[in-house]
Every structure is written in C-alpha cells, then in structure tokens.
C-alpha positions as CSV (number, residue, x, y, z in Angstrom):
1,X,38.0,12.9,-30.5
2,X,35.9,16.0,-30.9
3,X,32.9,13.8,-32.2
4,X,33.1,11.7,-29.2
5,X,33.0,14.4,-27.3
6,X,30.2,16.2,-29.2
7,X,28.2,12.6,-28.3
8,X,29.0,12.2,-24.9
9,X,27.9,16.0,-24.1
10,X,24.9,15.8,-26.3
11,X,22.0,16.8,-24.4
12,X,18.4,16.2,-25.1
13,X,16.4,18.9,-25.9
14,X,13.8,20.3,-23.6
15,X,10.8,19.6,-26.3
16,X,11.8,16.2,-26.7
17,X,11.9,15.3,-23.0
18,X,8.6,17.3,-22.8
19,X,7.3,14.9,-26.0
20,X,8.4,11.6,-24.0
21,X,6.8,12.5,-20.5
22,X,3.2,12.4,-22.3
23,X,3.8,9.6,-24.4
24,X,5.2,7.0,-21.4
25,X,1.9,5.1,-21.1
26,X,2.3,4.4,-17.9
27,X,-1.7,6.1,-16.1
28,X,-1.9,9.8,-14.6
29,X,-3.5,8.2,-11.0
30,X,-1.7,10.6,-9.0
31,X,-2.8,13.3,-7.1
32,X,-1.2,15.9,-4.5
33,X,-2.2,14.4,-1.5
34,X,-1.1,10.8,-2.5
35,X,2.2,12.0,-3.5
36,X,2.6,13.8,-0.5
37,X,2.4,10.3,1.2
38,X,4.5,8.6,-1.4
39,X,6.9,10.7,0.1
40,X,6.4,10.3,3.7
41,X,6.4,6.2,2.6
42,X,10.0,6.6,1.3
43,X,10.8,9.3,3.7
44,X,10.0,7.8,6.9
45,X,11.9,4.3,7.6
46,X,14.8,3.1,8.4
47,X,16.0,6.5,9.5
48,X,13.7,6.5,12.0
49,X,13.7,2.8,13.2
50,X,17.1,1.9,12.5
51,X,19.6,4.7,11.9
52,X,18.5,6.7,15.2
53,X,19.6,4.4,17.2
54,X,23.0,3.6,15.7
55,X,24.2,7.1,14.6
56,X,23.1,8.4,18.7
57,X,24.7,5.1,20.1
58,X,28.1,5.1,17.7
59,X,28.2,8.8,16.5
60,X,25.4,12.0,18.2
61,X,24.4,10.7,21.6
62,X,21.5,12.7,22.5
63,X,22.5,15.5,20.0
64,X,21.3,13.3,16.6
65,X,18.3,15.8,16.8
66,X,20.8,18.2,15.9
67,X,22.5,16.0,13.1
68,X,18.5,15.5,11.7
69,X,18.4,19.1,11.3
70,X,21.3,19.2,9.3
71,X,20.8,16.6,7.2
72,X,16.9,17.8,7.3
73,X,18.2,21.3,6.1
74,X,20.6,20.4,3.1
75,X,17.3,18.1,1.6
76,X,15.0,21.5,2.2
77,X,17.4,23.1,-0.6
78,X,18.2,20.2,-2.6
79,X,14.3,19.6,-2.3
80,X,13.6,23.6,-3.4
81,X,15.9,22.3,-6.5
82,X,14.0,19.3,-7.2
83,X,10.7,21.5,-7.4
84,X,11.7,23.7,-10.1
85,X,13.0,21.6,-12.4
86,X,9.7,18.6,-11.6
87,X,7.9,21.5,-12.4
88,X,9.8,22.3,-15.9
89,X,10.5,18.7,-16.5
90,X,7.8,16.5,-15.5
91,X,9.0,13.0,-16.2
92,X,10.2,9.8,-14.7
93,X,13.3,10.0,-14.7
94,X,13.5,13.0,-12.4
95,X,17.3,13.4,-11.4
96,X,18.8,11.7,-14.8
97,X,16.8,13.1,-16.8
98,X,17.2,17.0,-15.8
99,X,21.0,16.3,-16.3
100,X,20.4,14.6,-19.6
101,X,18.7,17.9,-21.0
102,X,21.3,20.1,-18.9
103,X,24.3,18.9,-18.4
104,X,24.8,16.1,-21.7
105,X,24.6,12.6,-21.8
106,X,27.6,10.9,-20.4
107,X,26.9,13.2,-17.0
108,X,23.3,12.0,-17.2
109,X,24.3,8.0,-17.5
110,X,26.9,8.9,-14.3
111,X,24.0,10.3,-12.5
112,X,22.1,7.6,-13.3
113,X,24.0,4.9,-12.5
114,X,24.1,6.6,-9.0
115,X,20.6,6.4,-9.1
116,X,20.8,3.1,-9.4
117,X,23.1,2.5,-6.3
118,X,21.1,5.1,-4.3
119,X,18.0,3.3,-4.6
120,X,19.4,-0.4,-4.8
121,X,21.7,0.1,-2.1
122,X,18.5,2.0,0.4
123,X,16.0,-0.8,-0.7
124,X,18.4,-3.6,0.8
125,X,19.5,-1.6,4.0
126,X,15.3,-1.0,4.6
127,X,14.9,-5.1,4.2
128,X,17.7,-5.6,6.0
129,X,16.0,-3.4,9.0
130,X,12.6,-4.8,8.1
131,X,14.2,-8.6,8.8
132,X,15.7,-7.3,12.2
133,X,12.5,-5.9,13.8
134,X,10.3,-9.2,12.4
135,X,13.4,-10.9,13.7
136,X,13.0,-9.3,17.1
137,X,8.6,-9.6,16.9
138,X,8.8,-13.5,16.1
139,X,11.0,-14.0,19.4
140,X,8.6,-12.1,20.9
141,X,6.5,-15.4,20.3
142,X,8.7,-17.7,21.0
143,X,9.7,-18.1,17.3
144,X,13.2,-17.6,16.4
145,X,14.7,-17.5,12.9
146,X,18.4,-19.5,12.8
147,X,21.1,-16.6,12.8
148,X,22.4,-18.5,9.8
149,X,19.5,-17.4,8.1
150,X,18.6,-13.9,9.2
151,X,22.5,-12.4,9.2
152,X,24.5,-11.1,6.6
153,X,27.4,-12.1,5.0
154,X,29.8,-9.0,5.9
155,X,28.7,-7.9,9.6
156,X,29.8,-4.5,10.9
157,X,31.3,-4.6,14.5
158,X,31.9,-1.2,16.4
159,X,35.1,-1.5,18.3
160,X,37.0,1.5,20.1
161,X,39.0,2.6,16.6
162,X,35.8,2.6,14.8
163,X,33.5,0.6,12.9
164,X,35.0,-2.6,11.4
165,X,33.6,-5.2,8.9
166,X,34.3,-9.2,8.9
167,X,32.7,-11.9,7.1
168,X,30.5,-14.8,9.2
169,X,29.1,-18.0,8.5
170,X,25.2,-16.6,7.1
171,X,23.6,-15.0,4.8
172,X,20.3,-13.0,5.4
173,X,17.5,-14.6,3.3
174,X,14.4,-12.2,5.4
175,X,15.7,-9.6,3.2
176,X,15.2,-11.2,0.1
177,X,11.7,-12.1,0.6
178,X,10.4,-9.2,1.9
179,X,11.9,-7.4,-1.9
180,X,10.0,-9.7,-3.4
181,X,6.5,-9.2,-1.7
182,X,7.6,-5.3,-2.8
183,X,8.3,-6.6,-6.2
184,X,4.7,-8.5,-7.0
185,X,2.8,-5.1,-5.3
186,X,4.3,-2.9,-7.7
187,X,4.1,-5.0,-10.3
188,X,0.3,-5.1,-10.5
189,X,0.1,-1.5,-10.9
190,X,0.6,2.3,-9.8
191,X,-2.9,2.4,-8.6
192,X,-3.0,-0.4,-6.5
193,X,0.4,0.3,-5.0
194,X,-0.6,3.8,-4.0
195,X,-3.5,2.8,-2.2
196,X,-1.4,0.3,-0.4
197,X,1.2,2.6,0.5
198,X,-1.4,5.4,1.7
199,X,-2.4,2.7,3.9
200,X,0.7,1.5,5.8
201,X,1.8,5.3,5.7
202,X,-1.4,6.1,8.3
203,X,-0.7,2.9,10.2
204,X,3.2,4.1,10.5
205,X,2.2,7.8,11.4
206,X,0.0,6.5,13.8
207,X,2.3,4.2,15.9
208,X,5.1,6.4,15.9
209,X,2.4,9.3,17.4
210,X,1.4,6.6,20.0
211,X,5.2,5.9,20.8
212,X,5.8,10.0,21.6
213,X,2.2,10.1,23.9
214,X,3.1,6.9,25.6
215,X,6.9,7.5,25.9
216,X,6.6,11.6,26.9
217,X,5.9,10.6,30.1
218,X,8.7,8.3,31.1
219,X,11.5,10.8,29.6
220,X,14.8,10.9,32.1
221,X,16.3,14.2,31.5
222,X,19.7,13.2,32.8
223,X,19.8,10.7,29.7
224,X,19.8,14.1,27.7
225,X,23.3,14.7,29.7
226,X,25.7,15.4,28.2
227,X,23.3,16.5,25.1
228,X,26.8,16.8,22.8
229,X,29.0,13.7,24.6
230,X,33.0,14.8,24.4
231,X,35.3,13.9,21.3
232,X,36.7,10.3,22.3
233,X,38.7,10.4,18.8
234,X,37.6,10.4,14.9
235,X,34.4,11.0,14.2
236,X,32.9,9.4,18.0
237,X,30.9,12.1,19.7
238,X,31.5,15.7,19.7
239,X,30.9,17.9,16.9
240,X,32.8,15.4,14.4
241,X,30.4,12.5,15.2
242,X,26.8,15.1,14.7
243,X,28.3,15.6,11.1
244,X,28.9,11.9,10.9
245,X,25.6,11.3,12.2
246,X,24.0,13.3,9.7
247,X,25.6,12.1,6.9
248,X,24.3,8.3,8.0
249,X,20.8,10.2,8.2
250,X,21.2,11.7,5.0
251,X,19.9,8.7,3.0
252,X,16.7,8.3,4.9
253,X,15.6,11.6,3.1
254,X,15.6,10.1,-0.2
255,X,11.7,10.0,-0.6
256,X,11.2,13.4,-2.5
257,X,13.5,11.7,-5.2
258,X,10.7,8.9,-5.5
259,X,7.9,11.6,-5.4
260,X,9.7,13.5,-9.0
261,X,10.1,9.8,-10.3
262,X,6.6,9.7,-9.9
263,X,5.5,12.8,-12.5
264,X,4.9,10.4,-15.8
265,X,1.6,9.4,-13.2
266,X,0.7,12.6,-11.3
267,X,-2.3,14.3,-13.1
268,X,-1.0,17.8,-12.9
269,X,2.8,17.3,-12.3
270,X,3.9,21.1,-12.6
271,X,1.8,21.8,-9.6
272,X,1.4,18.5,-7.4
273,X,5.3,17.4,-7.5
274,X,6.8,20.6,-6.2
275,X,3.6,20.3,-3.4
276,X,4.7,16.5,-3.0
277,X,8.2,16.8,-2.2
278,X,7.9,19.5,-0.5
279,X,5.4,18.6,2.1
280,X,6.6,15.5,2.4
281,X,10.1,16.8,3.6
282,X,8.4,19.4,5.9
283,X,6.2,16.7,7.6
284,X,8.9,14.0,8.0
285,X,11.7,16.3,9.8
286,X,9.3,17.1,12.2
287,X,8.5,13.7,13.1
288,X,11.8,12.8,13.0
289,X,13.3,15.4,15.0
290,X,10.3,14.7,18.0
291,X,10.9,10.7,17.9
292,X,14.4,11.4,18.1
293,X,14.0,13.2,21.4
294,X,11.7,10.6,23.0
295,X,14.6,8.1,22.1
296,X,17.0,9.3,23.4
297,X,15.7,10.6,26.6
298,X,13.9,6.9,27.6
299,X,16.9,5.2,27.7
300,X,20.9,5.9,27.4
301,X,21.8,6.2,24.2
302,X,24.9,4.0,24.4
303,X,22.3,1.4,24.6
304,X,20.6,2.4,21.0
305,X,23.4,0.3,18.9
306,X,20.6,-2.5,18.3
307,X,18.5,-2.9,15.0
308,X,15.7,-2.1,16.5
309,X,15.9,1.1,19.2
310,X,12.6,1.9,19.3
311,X,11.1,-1.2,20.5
312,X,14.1,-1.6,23.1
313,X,13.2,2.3,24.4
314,X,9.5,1.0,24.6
315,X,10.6,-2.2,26.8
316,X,12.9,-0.2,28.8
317,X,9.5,1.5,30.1
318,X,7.6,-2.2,30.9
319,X,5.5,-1.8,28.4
320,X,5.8,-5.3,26.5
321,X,2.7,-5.1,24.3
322,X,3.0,-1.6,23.6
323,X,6.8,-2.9,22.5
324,X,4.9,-5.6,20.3
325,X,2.9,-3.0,18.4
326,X,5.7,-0.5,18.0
327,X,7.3,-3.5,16.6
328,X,4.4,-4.0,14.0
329,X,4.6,-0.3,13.2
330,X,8.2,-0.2,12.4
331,X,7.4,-3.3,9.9
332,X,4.4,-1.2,8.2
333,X,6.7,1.5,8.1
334,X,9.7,-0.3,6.8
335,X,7.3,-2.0,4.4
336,X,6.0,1.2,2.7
337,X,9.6,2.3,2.3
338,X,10.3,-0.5,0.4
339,X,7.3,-0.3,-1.7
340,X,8.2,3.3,-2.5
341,X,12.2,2.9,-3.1
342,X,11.4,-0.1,-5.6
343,X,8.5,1.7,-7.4
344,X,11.7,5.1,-7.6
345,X,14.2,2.7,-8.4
346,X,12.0,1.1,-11.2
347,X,11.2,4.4,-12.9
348,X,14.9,5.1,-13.1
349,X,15.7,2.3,-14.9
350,X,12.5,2.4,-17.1
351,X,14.2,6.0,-18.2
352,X,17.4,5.3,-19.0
353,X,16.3,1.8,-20.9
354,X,14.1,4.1,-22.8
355,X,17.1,6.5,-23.6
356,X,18.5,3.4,-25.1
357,X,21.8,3.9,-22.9
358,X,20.6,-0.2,-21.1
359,X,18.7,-2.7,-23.1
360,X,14.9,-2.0,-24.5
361,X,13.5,-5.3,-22.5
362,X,13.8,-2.9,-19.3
363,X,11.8,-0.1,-20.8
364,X,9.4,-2.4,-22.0
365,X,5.6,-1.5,-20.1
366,X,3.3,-4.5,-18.7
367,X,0.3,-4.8,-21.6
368,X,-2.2,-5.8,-18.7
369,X,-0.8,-3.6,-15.8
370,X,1.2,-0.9,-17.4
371,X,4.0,-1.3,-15.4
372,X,7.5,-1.7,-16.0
373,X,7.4,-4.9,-15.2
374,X,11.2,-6.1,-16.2
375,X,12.9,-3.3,-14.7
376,X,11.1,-3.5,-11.4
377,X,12.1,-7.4,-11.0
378,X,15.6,-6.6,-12.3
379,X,16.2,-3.9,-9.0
380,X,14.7,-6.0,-6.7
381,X,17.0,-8.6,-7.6
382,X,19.8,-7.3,-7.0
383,X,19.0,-5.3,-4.1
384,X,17.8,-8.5,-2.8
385,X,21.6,-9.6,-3.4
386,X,22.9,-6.6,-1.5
387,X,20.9,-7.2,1.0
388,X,21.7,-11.2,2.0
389,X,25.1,-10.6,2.1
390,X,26.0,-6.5,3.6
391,X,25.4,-4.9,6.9
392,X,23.2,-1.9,7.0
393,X,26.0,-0.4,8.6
394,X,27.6,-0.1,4.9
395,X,24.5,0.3,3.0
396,X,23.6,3.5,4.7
397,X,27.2,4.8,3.9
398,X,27.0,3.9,0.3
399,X,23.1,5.1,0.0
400,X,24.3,8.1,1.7
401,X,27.3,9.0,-0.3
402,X,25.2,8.2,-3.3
403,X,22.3,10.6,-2.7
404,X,25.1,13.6,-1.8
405,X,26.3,13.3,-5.5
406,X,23.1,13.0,-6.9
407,X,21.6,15.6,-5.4
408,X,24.5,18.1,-5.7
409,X,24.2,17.2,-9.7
410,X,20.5,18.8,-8.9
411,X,21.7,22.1,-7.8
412,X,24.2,22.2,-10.5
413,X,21.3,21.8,-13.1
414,X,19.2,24.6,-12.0
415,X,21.7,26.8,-12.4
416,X,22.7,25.6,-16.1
417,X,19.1,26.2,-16.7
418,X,18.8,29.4,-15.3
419,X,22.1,30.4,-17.5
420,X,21.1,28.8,-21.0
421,X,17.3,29.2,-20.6
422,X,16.4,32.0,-18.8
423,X,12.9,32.7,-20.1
424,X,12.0,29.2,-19.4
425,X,8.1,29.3,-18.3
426,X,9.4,27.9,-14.4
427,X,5.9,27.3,-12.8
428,X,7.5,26.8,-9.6
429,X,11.4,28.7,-8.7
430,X,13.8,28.4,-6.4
431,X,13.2,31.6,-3.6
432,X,16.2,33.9,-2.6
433,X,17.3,34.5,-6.2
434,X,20.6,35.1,-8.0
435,X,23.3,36.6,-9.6
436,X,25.0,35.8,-13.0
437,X,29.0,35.6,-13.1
438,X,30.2,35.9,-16.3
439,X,28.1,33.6,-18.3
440,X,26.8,31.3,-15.1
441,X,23.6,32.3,-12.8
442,X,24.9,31.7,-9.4
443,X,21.8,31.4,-7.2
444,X,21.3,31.1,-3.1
445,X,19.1,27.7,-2.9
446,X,21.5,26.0,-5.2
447,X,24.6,26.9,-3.8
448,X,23.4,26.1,-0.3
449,X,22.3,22.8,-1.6
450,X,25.8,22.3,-3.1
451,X,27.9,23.2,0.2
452,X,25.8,21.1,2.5
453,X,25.3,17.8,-0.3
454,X,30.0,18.3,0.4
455,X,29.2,18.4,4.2
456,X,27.5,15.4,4.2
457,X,29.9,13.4,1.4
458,X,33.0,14.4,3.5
459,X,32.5,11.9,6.4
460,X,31.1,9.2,4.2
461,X,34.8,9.9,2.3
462,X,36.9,9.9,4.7
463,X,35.9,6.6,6.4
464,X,36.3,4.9,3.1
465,X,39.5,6.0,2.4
466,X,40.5,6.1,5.5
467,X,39.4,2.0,6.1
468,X,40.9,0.9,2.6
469,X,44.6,2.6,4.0
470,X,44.5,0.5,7.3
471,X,43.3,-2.6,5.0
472,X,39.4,-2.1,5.6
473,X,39.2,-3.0,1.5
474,X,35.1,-3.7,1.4
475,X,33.6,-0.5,1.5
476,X,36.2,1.0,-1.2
477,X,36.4,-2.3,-3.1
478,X,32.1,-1.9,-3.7
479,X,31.7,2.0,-4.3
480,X,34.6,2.3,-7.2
481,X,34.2,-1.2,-8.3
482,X,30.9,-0.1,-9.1
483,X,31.6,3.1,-10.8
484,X,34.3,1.4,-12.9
485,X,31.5,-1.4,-14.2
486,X,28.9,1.5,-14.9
487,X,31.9,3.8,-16.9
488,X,32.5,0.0,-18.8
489,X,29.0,-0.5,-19.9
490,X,28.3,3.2,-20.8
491,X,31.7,2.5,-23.2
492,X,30.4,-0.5,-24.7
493,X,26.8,-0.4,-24.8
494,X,25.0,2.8,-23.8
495,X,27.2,5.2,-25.9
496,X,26.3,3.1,-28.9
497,X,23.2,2.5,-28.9
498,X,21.8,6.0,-27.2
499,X,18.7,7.1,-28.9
500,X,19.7,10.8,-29.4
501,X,23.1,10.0,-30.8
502,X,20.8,7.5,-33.4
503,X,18.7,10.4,-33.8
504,X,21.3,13.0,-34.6
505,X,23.0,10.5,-37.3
C-alpha cells in the first residue's frame, strides 16, 4: 500500500517538464499579440450570445452585469495564478501539468480528466449556440432546418420550480458539423488556425462594437427597473440568482486556459503567456460587462430566455438587417470559440497521452502538419456526441462546475510551489504577497482565487443535488458517472503504464 501510494503521489520533476516542453515538436508560431486574441477567441462566445440572455431572463434580470463582474473577478485571480506558473512551466498541458510537478500524479490525471469535461463539455454547448443563431439566420431566408434535426435529445424547460430536463423526439446534427469544420482547421496546423481565428476574432469585436453604437440609442431605462428583480424562491432573482448567474457565466471565461495550453508554440512563453491571459481577461470583461447593459436595457429581460438574445434585442429596435448581421457576427464569434476550445482541448490530451496515463496513438504529432492530429479528432468526437443529444442549459452547468475545480487546483499549486520551491526563478508572480503557516505559504491572489472558484461551484452543486433528490437524475447521473469512468481507467490503464512510474522502476 505505501508503494501505491508512493506511485500515485509521484510528481514529475520540474527539469523533466522543462526537458519535455522543448522537445514537443509541435512549431513556436506564437507571438503576444496572437495569443492575446486566442484568448479573446475562446473568451468571447457563448457567454456573450447565449448565456446573457438566459442567466438575465431565468436568474440576474438587469443585474447579470453584476454577476459578470463576479465571475469576471474570480478568473482575474485564478488568471494571476495561471501567469506565474505559464511562466515557470511553459508547456501544453498548462493546468495538468503544473499539478503533475506539484501536487503528484493521481491529482494531475483527476485534474485532467476535468480538463477533459471542461473543454468537451464548452465545445458542444458553443455548437449547440452556433446551430441556434444559424438556425434563427436561415429562417431569416426563408430556410428552415426540421426541429428534428436542429434539437437535442434532452431539452431544458424553465418552469416556476426551476429548470427541468425531458427527453424529445430529435437530436441536433448542426452541432456536429460545425465540430467538424473545427476539427479539419486545426488539423492542418497551428499556424493556419491562428490566422483564422485572428480573423473571425476582429469580425466578432467588430459587430458586437456596432451592436453597442447602434443599440445606445434605443436604451429604455425603465427596462433597467428593477436593476436586482425580488427573490421569487431558489436561486430566481435577487441576490441568490446574480450568484447563480455568475456561476452559468463562469465557463465563458475559460479562454486564458487555452492561451497556457498554447506555450509548447509561443516563441517566448515566460513572457507572452502571462501577457496573453492576462489581456485577454482584461479586454473581454469589459466587453462583456458593456453588451450586457445594452441588452438588457433594449428590451425586458424576461424576454432574453431565447438562444439567440442579441439578435432578438436588435429586432426589437426595427432593425432587421442590422439583426441579420449581428446574427453573422455571433456565428464568427461562436466559430472562433470553437476553433480555440478544440485546439485547448487537443493539447490536453496530447499531454496526458504523452505522460503515458491514455494510449501513445493520441500523443502521436501529424508528420506533414505537426499537429496532434488523433487527439484533436478524438475530442471533437465526442463533444460532437454531447452536443446532438444535451441542452446548453446543462452543458454550461457541467463546463462551469468543471472549470471551478480546475482552477481552484491552480491556486492550490502556486502555493505548493511557493512552499517547496521558494527560490524558483518566477519570471512573472502573483502581486499582494504571502505569509507561510507552518510549512505552507499562504498567499492573497491564491486564496482569493480559491474562495470565489467555492462561490461559483456552490450553485452549480446545489442544483445537482438538489434535482437528483426530487428525481431530476440527468445532471447527477453525467457529472459522477463521469468521474467514476475516469477514476476506472486511471486504475487500469493510466497507473500502469505512466511514464514516470516506468522511469522510476
């Protein structure tokens, strides 16, 4: 038992993770600026074009500003985390990997099967929106995709005790394809797939600046009234629902996780991740936070429970061809998201493969265009599988509760760190400082991070549990059904065939 446990807490040393990041073969293409917009492309999505609209209508009202800033704020000190160790440990795996040298191995396969569901679980709610606003532009024309075809499986129905999930006759194939045109981009190389995503992120950024300008002027204040709508029970309105809201919100700040997954191909990583995830975060709550306003105050946000608010606020206005090309910006936008949450979800896998805790074949790079090739068409599947048959309803809780774990495991690394290797050379730290308790360095950044990662978890929780005790068995039946398939293969494949347990035989 206490070799078992010496294995499962093994942790990679910081020379060896240092060794792999320069010998990944994957191309050093990226620079500050581009990874900057990686984040932004990841960043700025869904939350904007979908989630608004459902976490004001179901959950904020007017007040989802406020639940931005929340959510906004715990990612600005998870994000302070994620700089200081990118800039220690610049490698792919970003998340997994700091807890594989910190925390030991069976903690980094747990925080990498998270991964896994983070990223899975955010690429099939984005197609899922990205289906809904194409869905809503093709009826525009006069062309209408059968509901059969562009509807999931499970749908999510709000109904006055709270949201409720029931299965239908369809199955969303949209989704599916639009994973796919993800799939082949990344495929063909980091490169190419930069370039495209710096482009859709300037068409996105554009059309949600023209939606502010046109919609500034058409703003009803008394839709802003009440700004915090009364408590009608649970977490609906009051100060119960903004903390609900935010923790729907939460996920859509998952891009600076995709811009450290990115340091195997930044050409200076300890200086242009930290500036990357950073600037990304800074520049997305802002937009946020202003779209959110302009939202809310065009039309009554009861009326925002629709998978595309944005274009509905637009219409609301008589604007129909301004509604059309919001509608093609929120697909540009949706579209880079995808790109991004792929090309993060890819690396992940390409890092644990490469740890020898999955199979080789996903670790395995493209001989013509360097690219993990398996791995990416491995999580595309089956996000593309999420995505046909769940409601974004429940893949923005799952994503959500998924990215509070991760990212609490983040803050619990740097101070490990900090404790067993002090006089690390840390080109970038966490501000504010710390103090050391007995043999732990408690700092302010991480703790912060830690507390607010709870906040947001603590809603997600509760609804779970709360749904599985009054027989609402889908949500609960997914998240630890999942877990307990992740803690089976680690027990019979990962454990015995990890590299670093080979290597310390």
């Amino acid at each position: 038992m206490a070799e078992l446990a010496r294995g499962m807490f093994a942790r990679k040393s910081l020379d060896a993770v240092r060794a792999e990041a320069a010998n990944t073969g994957m191309r050093r293409a990226l620079g500050p600026i581009q990874l900057v917009l990686i984040g932004i492309g990841c960043i700025i999505g869904a939350g904007v074009y979908v989630m608004t609209g459902t976490a004001a209508a179901n959950y904020a009202g007017p007040a989802v500003v406020v639940s931005f800033g929340i959510a906004g704020l715990a990612c600005a000190f998870t994000g302070l985390c994620y700089a200081e160790l990118s800039s220690v440990l610049p490698v792919s795996g970003a998340s997994y990997t700091y807890a594989y040298a910190a925390l030991g191995e069976v903690v980094a396969w747990a925080l990498g099967w998270m991964l896994m569901l983070e990223f899975g679980l955010a690429g099939s709610a984005l197609a899922v929106g990205f289906a809904g606003y194409l869905g809503s532009l093709l009826g525009d024309f006069g062309v209408h995709i059968p509901a059969a075809l562009s509807n999931s499986l499970v749908r999510g129905e709000i109904t006055p005790t709270g949201l409720h999930f029931s299965f239908a006759p369809s199955i969303n194939l949209v989704a599916p394809a639009a994973l796919a045109v993800a799939t082949a981009v990344l495929i063909r190389g980091i490169s190419h797939s930069a370039a495209v995503n710096t482009f859709l992120v300037i068409v996105k950024i554009g059309v949600l600046l023209g939606f502010v300008l046109v919609g500034v002027g058409h703003i009803h204040t008394a839709n802003w009234t009440p700004f915090l709508p009364p408590n009608e029970g649970g977490f609906r309105y009051g100060v119960p629902g903004v903390l609900r809201a935010a923790s729907i919100l939460f996920f859509a700040y998952l891009g600076f996780e995709a811009v450290a997954t990115a340091a195997s191909e930044a050409k200076l990583p300890q200086r242009d991740i930290p500036f990357g995830i950073l600037g990304a975060l800074l520049v997305s709550t802002v937009i946020y936070a202003v779209v959110a306003l302009v939202l809310t105050g065009l039309v009554p946000f009861r009326s925002l429970n629709v998978p595309d608010p944005i274009a509905v606020a637009v219409g609301a206005i008589g604007m129909p061809v301004v509604a059309v090309i919001i509608k093609l910006g929120a697909l540009t936008g949706l579209a880079s998201v995808l790109l991004v949450n792929t090309y993060g979800q890819s690396r992940i896998l390409y890092s644990i493969a490469a740890d020898g805790l999955l199979p080789r074949a996903f670790a395995r790079i493209h001989p013509r265009f360097s690219t993990p090739a398996n791995g990416t068409v491995l999580v595309a599947a089956i996000s593309a599988v999420a995505a046909a048959v769940l409601p974004i309803s429940l893949l923005a809780d799952l994503v959500s509760l998924g990215t509070a774990m991760v990212f609490t495991t983040v803050a619990v690394c740097v101070m490990w760190l900090r404790a067993t290797q002090p006089d690390l050379p840390r080109p970038f730290s966490v501000p504010f400082g710390g103090m050391m308790v007995g043999r732990l360095w408690i700092g302010v950044v991480p703790v912060l991070a830690i507390l607010f990662c709870l906040t947001m978890m603590g809603p997600v929780l509760t609804d779970i549990i709360g749904k599985a005790i009054h027989g609402e068995w889908i949500p609960a039946t997914i998240l630890f059904g999942y877990i307990a398939i992740g803690g089976l293969i680690y027990a019979r494949y990962g454990r015995h065939h990890s590299r670093l347990r080979a290597a310390a035989a």
